[in-house]
Backbone as ProteinMPNN parsed JSONL, in Angstrom:
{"seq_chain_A": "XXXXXXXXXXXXXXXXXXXXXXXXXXXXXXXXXXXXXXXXXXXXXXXXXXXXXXXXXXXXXXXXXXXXXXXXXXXXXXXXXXXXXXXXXXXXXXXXXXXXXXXXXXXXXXXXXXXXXXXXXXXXXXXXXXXXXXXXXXXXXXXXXXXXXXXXXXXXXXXXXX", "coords_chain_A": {"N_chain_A": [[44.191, -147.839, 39.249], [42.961, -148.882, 41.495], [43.505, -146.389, 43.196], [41.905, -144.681, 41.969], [38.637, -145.433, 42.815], [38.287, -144.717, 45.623], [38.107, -141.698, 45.374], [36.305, -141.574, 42.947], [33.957, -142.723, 44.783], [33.69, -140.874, 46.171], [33.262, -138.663, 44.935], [30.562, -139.345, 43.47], [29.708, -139.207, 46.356], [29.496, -137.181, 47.12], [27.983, -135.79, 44.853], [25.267, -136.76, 45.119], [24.63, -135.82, 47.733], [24.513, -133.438, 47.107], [22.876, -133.123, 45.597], [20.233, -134.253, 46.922], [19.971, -132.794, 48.802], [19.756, -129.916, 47.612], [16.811, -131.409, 46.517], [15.428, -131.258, 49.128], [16.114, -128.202, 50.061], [13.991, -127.302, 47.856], [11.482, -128.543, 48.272], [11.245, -127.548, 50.659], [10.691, -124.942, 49.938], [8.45, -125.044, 48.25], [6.994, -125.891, 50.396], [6.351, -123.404, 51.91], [5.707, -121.727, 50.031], [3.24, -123.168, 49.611], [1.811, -122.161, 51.828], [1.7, -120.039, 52.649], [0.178, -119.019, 50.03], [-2.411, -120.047, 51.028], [-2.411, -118.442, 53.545], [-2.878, -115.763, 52.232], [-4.769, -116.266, 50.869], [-6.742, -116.721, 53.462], [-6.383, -113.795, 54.63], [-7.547, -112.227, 52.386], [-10.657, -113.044, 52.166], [-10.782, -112.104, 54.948], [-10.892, -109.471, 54.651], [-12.726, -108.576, 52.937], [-14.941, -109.384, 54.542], [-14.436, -107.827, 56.459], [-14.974, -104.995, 54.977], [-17.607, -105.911, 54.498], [-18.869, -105.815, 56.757], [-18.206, -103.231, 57.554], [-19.658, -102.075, 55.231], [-22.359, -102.459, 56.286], [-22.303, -101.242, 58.67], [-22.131, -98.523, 58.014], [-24.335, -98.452, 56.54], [-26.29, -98.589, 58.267], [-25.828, -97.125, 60.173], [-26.276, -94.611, 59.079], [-28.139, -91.403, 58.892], [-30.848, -91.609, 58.074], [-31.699, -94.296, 58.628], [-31.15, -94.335, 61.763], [-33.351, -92.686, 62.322], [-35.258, -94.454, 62.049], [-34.649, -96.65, 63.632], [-34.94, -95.407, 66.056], [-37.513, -94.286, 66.075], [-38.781, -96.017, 66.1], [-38.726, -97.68, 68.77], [-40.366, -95.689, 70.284], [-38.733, -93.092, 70.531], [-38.783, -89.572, 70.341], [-38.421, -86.621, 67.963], [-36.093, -84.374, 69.833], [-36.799, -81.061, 70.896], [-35.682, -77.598, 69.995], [-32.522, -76.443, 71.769], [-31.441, -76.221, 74.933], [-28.662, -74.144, 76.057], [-25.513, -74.223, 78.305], [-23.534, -71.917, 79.051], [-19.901, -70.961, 79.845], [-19.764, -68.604, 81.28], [-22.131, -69.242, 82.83], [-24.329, -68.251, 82.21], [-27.543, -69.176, 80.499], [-28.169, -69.482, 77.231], [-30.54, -69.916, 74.988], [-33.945, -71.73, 75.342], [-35.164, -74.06, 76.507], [-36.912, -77.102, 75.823], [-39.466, -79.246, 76.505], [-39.51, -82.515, 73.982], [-41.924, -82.6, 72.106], [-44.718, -85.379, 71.076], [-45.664, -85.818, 68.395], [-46.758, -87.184, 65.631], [-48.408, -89.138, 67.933], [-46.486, -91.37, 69.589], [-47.335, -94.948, 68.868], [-47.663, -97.038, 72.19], [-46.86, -99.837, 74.182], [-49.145, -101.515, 75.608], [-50.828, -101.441, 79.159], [-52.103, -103.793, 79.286], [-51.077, -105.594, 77.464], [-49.338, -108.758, 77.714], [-47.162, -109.263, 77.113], [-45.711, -107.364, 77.609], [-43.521, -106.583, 80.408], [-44.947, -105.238, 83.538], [-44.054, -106.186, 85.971], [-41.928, -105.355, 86.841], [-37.591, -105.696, 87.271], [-36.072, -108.316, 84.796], [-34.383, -110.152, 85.781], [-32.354, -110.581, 88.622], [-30.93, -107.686, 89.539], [-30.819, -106.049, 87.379], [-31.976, -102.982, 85.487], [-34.816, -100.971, 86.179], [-37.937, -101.884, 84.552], [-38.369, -100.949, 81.668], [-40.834, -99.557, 79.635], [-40.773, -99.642, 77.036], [-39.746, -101.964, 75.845], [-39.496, -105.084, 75.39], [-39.921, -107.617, 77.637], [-40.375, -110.504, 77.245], [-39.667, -113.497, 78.005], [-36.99, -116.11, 76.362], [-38.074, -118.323, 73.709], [-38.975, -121.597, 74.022], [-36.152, -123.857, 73.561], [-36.577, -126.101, 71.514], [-38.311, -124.856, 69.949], [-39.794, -124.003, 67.039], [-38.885, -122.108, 63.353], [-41.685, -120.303, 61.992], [-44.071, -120.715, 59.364], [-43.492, -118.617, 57.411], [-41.148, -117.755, 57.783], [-41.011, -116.631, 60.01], [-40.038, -116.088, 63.805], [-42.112, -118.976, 65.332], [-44.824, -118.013, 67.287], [-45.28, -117.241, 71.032], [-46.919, -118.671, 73.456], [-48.507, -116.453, 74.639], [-49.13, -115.444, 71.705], [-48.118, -113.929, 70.366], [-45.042, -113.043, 68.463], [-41.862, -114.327, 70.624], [-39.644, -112.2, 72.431], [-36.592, -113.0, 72.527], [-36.159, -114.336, 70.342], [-36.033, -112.005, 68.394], [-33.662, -109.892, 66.44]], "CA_chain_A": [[42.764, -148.028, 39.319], [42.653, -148.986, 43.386], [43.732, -145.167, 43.848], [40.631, -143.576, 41.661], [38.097, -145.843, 43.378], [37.733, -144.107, 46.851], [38.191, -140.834, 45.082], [34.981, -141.466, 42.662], [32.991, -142.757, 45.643], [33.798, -139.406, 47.15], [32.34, -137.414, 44.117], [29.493, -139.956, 43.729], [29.047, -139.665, 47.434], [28.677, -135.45, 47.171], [27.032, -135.11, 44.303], [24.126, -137.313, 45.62], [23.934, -134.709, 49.106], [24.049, -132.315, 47.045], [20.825, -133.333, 44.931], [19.635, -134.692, 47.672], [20.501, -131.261, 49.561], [18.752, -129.305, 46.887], [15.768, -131.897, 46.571], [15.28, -130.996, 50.383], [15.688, -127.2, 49.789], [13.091, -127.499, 47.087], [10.276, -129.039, 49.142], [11.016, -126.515, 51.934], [10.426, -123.831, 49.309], [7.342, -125.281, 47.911], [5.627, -125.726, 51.54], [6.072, -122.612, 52.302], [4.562, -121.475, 48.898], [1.552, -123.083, 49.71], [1.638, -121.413, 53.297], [1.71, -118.443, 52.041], [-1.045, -118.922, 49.516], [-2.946, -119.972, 52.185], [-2.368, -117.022, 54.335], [-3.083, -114.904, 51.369], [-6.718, -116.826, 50.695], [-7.431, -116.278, 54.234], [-5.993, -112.819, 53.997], [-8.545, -111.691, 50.645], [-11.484, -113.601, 53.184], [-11.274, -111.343, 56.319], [-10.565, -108.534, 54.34], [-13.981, -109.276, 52.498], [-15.784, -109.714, 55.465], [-14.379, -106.638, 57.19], [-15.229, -104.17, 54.295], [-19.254, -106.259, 54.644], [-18.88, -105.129, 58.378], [-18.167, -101.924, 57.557], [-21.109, -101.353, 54.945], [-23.536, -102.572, 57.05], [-22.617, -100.277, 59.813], [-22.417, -97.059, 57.569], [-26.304, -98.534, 56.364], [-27.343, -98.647, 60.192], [-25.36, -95.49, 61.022], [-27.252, -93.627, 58.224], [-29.329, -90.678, 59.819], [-32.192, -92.491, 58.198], [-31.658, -95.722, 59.629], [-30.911, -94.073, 62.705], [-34.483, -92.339, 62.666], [-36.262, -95.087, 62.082], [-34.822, -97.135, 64.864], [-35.379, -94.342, 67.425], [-38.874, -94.57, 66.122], [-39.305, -98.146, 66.578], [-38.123, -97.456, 70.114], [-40.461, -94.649, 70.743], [-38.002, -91.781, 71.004], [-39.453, -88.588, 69.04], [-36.99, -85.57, 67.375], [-35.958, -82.913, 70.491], [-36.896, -79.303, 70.133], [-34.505, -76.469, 70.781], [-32.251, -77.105, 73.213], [-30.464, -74.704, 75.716], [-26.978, -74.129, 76.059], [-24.713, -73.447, 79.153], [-21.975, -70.659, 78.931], [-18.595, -71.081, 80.8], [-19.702, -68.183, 82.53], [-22.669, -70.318, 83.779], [-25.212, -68.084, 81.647], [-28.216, -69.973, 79.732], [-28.701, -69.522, 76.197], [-31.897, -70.444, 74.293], [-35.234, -71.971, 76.033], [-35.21, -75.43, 76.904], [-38.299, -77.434, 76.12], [-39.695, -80.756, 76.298], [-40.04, -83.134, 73.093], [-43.146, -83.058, 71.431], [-45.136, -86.37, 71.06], [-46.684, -85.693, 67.181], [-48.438, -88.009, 66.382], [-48.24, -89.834, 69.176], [-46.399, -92.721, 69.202], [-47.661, -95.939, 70.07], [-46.79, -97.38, 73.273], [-46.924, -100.913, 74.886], [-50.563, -100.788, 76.905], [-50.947, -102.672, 80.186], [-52.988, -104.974, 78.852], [-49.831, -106.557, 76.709], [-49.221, -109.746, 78.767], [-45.444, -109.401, 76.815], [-44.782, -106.147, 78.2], [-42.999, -106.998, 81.863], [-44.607, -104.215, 84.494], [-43.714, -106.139, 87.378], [-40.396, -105.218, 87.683], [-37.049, -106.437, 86.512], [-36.415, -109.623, 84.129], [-33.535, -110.735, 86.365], [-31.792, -109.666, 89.419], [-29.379, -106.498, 89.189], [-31.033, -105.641, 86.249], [-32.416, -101.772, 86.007], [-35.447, -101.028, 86.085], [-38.273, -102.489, 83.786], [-38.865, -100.097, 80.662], [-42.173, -99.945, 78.925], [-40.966, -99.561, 75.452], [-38.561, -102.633, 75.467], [-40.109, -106.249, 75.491], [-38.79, -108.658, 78.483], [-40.684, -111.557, 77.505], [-38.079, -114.945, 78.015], [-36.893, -116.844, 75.438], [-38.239, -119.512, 73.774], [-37.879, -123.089, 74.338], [-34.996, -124.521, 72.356], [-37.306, -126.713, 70.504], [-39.302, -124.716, 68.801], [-38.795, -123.873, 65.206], [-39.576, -120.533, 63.175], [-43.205, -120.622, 61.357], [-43.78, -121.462, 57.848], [-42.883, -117.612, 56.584], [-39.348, -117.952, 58.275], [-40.598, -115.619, 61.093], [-39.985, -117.01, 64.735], [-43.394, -119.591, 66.117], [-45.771, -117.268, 68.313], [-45.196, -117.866, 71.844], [-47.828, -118.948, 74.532], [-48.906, -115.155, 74.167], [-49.356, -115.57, 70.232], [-46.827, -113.084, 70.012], [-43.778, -113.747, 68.875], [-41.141, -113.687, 71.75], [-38.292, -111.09, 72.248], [-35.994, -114.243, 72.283], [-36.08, -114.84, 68.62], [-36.041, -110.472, 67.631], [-32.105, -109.303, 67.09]], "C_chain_A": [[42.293, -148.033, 40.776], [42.597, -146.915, 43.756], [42.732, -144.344, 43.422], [39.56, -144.046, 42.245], [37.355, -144.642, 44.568], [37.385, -142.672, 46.011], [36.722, -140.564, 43.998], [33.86, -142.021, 43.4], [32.705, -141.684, 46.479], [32.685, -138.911, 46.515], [30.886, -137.836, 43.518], [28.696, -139.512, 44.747], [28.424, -137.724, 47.048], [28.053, -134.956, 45.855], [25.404, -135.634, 44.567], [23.689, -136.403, 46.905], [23.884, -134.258, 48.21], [22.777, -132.366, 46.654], [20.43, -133.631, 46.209], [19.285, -133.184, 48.68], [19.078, -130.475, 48.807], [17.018, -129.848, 46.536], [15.162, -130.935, 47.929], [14.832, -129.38, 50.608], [14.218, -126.834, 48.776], [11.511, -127.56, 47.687], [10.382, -127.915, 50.214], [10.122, -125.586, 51.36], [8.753, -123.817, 48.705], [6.084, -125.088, 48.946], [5.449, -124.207, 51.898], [5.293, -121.567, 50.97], [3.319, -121.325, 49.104], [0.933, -122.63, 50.862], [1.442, -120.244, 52.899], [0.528, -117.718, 50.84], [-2.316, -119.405, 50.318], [-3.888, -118.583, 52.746], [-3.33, -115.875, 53.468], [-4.931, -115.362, 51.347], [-7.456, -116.172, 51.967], [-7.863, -114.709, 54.456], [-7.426, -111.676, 53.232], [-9.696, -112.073, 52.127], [-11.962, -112.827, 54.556], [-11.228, -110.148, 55.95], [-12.065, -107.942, 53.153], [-14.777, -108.959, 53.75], [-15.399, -108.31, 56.693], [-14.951, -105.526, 56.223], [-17.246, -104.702, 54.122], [-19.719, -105.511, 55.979], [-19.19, -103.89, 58.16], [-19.003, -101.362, 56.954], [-22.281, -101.69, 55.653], [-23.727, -101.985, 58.513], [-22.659, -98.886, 58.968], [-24.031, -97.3, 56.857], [-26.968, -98.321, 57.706], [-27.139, -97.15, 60.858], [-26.072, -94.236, 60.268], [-28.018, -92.45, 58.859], [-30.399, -91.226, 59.379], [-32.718, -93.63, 58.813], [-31.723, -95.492, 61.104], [-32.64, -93.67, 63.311], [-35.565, -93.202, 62.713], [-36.056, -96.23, 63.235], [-35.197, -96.578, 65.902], [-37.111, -94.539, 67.451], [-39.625, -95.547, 66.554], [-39.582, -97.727, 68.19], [-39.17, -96.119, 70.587], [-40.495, -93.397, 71.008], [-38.876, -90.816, 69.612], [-38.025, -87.516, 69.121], [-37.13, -84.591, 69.126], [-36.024, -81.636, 70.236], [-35.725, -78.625, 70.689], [-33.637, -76.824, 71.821], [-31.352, -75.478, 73.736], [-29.479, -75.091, 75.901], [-26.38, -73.627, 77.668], [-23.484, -73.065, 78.95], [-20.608, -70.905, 80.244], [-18.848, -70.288, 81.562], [-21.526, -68.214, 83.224], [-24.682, -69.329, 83.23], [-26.032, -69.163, 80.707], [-28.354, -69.628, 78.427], [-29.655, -70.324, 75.63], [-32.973, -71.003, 75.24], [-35.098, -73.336, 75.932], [-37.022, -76.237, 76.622], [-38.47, -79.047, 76.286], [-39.985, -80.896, 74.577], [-41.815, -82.949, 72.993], [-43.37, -84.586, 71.229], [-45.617, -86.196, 69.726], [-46.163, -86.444, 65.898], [-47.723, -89.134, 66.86], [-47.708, -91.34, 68.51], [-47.0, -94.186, 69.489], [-46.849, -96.732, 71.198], [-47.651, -98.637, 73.837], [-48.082, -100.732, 76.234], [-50.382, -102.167, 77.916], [-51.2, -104.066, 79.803], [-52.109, -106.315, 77.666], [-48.994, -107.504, 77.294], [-47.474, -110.106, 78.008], [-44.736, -108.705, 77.134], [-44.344, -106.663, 79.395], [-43.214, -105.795, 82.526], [-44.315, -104.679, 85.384], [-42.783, -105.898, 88.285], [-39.113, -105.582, 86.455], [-36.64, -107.734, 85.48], [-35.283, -110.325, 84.993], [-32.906, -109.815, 87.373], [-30.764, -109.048, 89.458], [-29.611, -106.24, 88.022], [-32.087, -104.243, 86.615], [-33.649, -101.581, 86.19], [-36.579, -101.403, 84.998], [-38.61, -101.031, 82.776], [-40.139, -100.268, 79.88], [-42.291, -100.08, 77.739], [-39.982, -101.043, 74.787], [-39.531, -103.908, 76.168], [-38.92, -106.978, 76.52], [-39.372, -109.649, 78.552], [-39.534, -112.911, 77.426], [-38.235, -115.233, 76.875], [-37.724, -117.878, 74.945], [-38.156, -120.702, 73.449], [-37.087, -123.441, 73.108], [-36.065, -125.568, 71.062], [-38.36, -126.313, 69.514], [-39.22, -123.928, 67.766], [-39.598, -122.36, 64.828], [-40.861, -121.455, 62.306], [-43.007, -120.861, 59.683], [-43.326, -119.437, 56.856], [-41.632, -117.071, 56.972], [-39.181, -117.127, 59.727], [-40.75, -116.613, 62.102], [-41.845, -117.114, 64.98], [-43.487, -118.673, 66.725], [-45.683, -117.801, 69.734], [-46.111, -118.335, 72.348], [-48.7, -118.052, 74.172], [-49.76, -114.811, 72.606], [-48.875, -114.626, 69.48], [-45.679, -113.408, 69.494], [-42.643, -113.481, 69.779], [-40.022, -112.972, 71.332], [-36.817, -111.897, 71.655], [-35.053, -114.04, 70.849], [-35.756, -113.573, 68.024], [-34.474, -110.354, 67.695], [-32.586, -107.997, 66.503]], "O_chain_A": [[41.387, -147.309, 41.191], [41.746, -146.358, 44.448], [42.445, -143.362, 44.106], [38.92, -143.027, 42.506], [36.329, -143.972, 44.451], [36.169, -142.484, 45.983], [36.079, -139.526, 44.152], [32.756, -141.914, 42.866], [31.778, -141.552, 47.279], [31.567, -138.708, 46.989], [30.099, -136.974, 43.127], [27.483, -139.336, 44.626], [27.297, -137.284, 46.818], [27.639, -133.799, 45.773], [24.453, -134.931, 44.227], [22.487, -136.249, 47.119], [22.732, -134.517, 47.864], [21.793, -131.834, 47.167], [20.226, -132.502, 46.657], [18.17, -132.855, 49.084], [17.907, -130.427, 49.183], [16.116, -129.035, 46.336], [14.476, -129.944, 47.68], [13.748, -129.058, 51.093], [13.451, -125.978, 49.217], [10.618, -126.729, 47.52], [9.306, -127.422, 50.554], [9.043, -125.3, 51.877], [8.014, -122.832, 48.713], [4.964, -124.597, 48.808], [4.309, -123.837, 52.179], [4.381, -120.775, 51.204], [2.526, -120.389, 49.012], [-0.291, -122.651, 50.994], [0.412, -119.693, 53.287], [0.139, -116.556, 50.723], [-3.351, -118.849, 49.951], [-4.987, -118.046, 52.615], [-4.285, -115.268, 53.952], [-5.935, -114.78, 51.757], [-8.4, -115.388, 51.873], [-9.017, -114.281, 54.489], [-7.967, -110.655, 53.654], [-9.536, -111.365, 53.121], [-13.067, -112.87, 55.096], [-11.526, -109.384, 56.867], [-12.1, -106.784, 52.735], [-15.324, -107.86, 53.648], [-16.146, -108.0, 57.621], [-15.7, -104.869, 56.946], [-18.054, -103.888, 53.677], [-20.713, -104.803, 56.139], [-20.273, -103.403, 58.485], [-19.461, -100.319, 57.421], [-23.262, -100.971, 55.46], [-24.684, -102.081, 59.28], [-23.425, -98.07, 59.48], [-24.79, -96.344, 56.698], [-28.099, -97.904, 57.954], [-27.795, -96.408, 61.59], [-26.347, -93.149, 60.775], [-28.804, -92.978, 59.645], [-31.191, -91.465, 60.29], [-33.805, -93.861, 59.341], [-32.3, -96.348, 61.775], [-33.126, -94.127, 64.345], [-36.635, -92.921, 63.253], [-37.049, -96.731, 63.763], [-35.816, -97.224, 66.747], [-37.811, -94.827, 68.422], [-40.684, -95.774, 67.14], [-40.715, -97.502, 68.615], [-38.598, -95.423, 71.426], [-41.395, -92.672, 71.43], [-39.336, -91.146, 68.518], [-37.053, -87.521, 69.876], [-38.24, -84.209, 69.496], [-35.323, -81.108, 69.373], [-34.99, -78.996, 71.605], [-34.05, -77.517, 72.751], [-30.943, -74.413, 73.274], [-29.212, -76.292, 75.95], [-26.888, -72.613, 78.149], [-22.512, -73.781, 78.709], [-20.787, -70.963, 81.46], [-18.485, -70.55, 82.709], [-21.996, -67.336, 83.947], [-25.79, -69.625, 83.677], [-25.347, -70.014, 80.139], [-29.439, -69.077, 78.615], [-29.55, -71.535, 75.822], [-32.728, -70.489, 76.332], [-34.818, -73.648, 74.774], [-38.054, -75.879, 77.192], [-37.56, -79.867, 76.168], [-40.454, -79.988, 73.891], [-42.658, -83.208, 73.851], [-42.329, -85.242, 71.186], [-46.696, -86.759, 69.913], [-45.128, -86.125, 65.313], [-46.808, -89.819, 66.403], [-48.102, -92.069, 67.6], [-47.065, -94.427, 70.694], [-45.65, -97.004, 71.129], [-48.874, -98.571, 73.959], [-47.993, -100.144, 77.312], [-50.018, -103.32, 77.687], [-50.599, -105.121, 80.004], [-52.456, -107.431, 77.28], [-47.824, -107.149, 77.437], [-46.769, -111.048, 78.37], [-43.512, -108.832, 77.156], [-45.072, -107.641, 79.563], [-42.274, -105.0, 82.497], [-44.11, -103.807, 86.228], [-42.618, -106.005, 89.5], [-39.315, -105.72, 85.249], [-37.663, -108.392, 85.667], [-35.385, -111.525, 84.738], [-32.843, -108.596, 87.212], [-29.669, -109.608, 89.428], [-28.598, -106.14, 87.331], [-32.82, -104.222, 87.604], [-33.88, -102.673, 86.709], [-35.961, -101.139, 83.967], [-39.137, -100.077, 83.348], [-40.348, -101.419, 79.497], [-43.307, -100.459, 77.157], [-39.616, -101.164, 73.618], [-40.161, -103.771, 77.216], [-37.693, -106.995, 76.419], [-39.302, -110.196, 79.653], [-38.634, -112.957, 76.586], [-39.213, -114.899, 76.206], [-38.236, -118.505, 75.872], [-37.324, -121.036, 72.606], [-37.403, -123.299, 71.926], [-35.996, -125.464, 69.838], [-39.006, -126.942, 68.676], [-38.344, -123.062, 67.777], [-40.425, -121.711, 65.469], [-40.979, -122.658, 62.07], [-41.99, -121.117, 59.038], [-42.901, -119.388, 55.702], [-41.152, -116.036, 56.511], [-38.169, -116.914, 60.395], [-41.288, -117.697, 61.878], [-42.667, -116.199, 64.924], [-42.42, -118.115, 66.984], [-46.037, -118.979, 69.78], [-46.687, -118.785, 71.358], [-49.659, -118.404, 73.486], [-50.755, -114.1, 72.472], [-49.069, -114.433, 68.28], [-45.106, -114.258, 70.175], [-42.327, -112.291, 69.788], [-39.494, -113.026, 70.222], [-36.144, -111.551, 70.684], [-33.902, -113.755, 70.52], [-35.116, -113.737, 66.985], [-33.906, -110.632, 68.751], [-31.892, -106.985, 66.598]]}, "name": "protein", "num_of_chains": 1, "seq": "XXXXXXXXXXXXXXXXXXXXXXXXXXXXXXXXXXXXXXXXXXXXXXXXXXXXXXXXXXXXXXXXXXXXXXXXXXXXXXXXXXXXXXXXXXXXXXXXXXXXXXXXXXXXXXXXXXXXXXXXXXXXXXXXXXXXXXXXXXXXXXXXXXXXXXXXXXXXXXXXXX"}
Protein backbone atom coordinates (compact mmCIF):
# COMPACT_ATOMS: atom_id res chain seq x y z
CA UNK A 1 0.00 0.00 0.00
CA UNK A 2 3.05 2.64 1.10
CA UNK A 3 4.49 1.76 -2.52
CA UNK A 4 1.08 2.75 -4.60
CA UNK A 5 0.67 5.98 -2.62
CA UNK A 6 3.40 8.23 -4.25
CA UNK A 7 2.63 6.53 -7.50
CA UNK A 8 -1.28 7.64 -7.40
CA UNK A 9 -0.25 11.13 -6.27
CA UNK A 10 1.80 11.14 -9.42
CA UNK A 11 -1.25 10.28 -11.71
CA UNK A 12 -3.55 12.50 -9.58
CA UNK A 13 -0.85 15.08 -9.78
CA UNK A 14 -0.81 14.87 -14.02
CA UNK A 15 -4.03 14.40 -14.69
CA UNK A 16 -4.97 17.67 -12.84
CA UNK A 17 -2.03 19.73 -15.30
CA UNK A 18 -3.33 18.19 -17.74
CA UNK A 19 -7.05 19.54 -17.25
CA UNK A 20 -5.74 22.25 -15.95
CA UNK A 21 -3.34 22.44 -19.16
CA UNK A 22 -6.29 22.03 -21.43
CA UNK A 23 -8.62 24.41 -19.27
CA UNK A 24 -5.79 27.04 -20.08
CA UNK A 25 -5.59 26.05 -23.81
CA UNK A 26 -9.32 26.48 -23.97
CA UNK A 27 -9.55 30.07 -22.73
CA UNK A 28 -6.61 30.98 -25.02
CA UNK A 29 -8.74 29.63 -27.86
CA UNK A 30 -11.86 31.34 -26.89
CA UNK A 31 -10.06 34.93 -26.54
CA UNK A 32 -8.84 34.79 -29.53
CA UNK A 33 -12.32 33.82 -30.99
CA UNK A 34 -13.66 36.82 -29.77
CA UNK A 35 -10.58 38.80 -31.27
CA UNK A 36 -11.20 37.74 -34.25
CA UNK A 37 -14.90 38.41 -34.24
CA UNK A 38 -14.04 41.62 -33.35
CA UNK A 39 -11.66 42.24 -36.11
CA UNK A 40 -14.21 40.82 -38.42
CA UNK A 41 -17.13 43.44 -37.03
CA UNK A 42 -14.69 46.11 -37.52
CA UNK A 43 -13.63 44.55 -40.77
CA UNK A 44 -17.69 44.43 -42.36
CA UNK A 45 -17.65 48.45 -40.75
CA UNK A 46 -14.79 50.01 -42.84
CA UNK A 47 -15.62 48.02 -45.60
CA UNK A 48 -19.21 49.66 -45.40
CA UNK A 49 -17.99 52.92 -45.08
CA UNK A 50 -15.43 52.61 -47.87
CA UNK A 51 -17.96 51.32 -50.55
CA UNK A 52 -20.33 54.88 -49.00
CA UNK A 53 -17.02 56.76 -49.92
CA UNK A 54 -16.88 55.44 -53.03
CA UNK A 55 -20.65 56.12 -54.09
CA UNK A 56 -20.58 59.42 -53.12
CA UNK A 57 -17.58 60.19 -55.16
CA UNK A 58 -18.87 58.40 -58.41
CA UNK A 59 -22.32 60.86 -57.52
CA UNK A 60 -19.93 64.02 -57.39
CA UNK A 61 -17.73 62.70 -60.22
CA UNK A 62 -20.87 62.34 -62.43
CA UNK A 63 -20.52 64.71 -65.56
CA UNK A 64 -23.72 66.13 -64.21
CA UNK A 65 -22.63 66.84 -60.89
CA UNK A 66 -19.56 67.99 -62.30
CA UNK A 67 -21.54 70.64 -64.49
CA UNK A 68 -23.37 71.92 -62.03
CA UNK A 69 -20.53 72.64 -59.70
CA UNK A 70 -18.52 74.41 -62.44
CA UNK A 71 -21.68 76.40 -62.73
CA UNK A 72 -21.97 77.30 -59.22
CA UNK A 73 -18.39 78.47 -59.61
CA UNK A 74 -18.97 80.47 -62.68
CA UNK A 75 -16.97 78.45 -65.18
CA UNK A 76 -19.04 78.14 -68.61
CA UNK A 77 -18.55 74.94 -71.34
CA UNK A 78 -15.16 75.80 -73.71
CA UNK A 79 -15.60 76.03 -77.43
CA UNK A 80 -13.34 74.30 -79.89
CA UNK A 81 -10.13 74.06 -78.86
CA UNK A 82 -6.80 73.97 -80.90
CA UNK A 83 -4.38 71.38 -81.00
CA UNK A 84 -0.49 71.42 -81.25
CA UNK A 85 1.28 68.90 -83.65
CA UNK A 86 4.74 67.40 -82.71
CA UNK A 87 5.78 69.09 -85.66
CA UNK A 88 4.75 72.37 -83.89
CA UNK A 89 1.79 72.89 -86.53
CA UNK A 90 -1.74 74.25 -85.13
CA UNK A 91 -4.79 72.45 -85.78
CA UNK A 92 -8.31 73.89 -85.37
CA UNK A 93 -9.11 77.71 -84.23
CA UNK A 94 -8.79 78.50 -80.77
CA UNK A 95 -11.49 80.63 -79.22
CA UNK A 96 -12.55 82.11 -76.11
CA UNK A 97 -15.57 80.62 -73.93
CA UNK A 98 -18.74 82.06 -74.49
CA UNK A 99 -20.60 83.67 -71.48
CA UNK A 100 -24.52 82.48 -72.51
CA UNK A 101 -26.47 83.57 -70.49
CA UNK A 102 -24.34 85.26 -68.54
CA UNK A 103 -23.54 84.06 -65.44
CA UNK A 104 -23.97 85.85 -62.38
CA UNK A 105 -21.07 87.22 -60.71
CA UNK A 106 -20.27 88.60 -57.17
CA UNK A 107 -20.83 92.69 -57.70
CA UNK A 108 -18.67 95.14 -55.75
CA UNK A 109 -21.21 96.13 -53.79
CA UNK A 110 -21.19 92.46 -51.89
CA UNK A 111 -19.56 93.49 -48.57
CA UNK A 112 -18.80 89.30 -48.49
CA UNK A 113 -16.94 89.35 -51.57
CA UNK A 114 -13.07 90.24 -50.34
CA UNK A 115 -11.63 92.88 -53.21
CA UNK A 116 -9.03 94.09 -51.07
CA UNK A 117 -6.69 91.58 -51.53
CA UNK A 118 -5.75 88.33 -49.92
CA UNK A 119 -7.62 86.64 -46.78
CA UNK A 120 -4.24 85.81 -45.21
CA UNK A 121 -0.66 86.21 -45.91
CA UNK A 122 0.96 83.91 -48.74
CA UNK A 123 -2.27 83.35 -49.92
CA UNK A 124 -2.85 83.98 -53.95
CA UNK A 125 -4.52 86.36 -55.08
CA UNK A 126 -8.20 87.31 -54.10
CA UNK A 127 -10.77 85.68 -56.68
CA UNK A 128 -14.11 87.23 -57.34
CA UNK A 129 -16.09 84.13 -57.69
CA UNK A 130 -14.99 82.49 -54.33
CA UNK A 131 -16.30 84.02 -50.95
CA UNK A 132 -13.41 85.00 -48.27
CA UNK A 133 -15.64 86.13 -45.69
CA UNK A 134 -14.06 84.66 -41.97
CA UNK A 135 -15.60 82.32 -40.04
CA UNK A 136 -18.03 82.58 -37.64
CA UNK A 137 -17.77 82.93 -34.03
CA UNK A 138 -17.77 79.57 -32.30
CA UNK A 139 -20.87 80.45 -30.51
CA UNK A 140 -23.19 80.82 -32.82
CA UNK A 141 -25.64 78.17 -33.73
CA UNK A 142 -27.35 77.28 -37.23
CA UNK A 143 -30.97 79.04 -37.69
CA UNK A 144 -34.19 77.43 -37.08
CA UNK A 145 -34.22 75.64 -40.82
CA UNK A 146 -30.80 73.90 -39.95
CA UNK A 147 -29.06 76.41 -42.31
CA UNK A 148 -25.96 78.26 -40.71
CA UNK A 149 -27.20 82.00 -38.55
CA UNK A 150 -26.62 85.03 -41.08
CA UNK A 151 -23.54 86.77 -40.27
CA UNK A 152 -23.11 90.57 -39.44
CA UNK A 153 -23.62 90.89 -43.36
CA UNK A 154 -27.06 88.88 -43.16
CA UNK A 155 -25.44 86.55 -45.29
CA UNK A 156 -24.58 83.51 -44.28
CA UNK A 157 -20.72 83.17 -43.87
CA UNK A 158 -18.33 81.01 -46.05
CA UNK A 159 -17.27 79.47 -42.62
CA UNK A 160 -20.30 77.36 -42.18
CA UNK A 161 -20.57 76.37 -46.54
CA UNK A 162 -18.51 72.84 -47.20
Amino acid sequence: MRGRTPFAVLVVALLSAGLLGLLMLNTALNEGSFTLARLKKQTTEATDQQQTLQQQIAQQSAPDALEQQARALGMVPGGDPAFLNPDGTVTGKAQPAEDEPPVPRPSAADPSASASGPASPGAGPADPGIDLAPAPPAGSAPGPSGSPAPGPSGSPSAGAQR
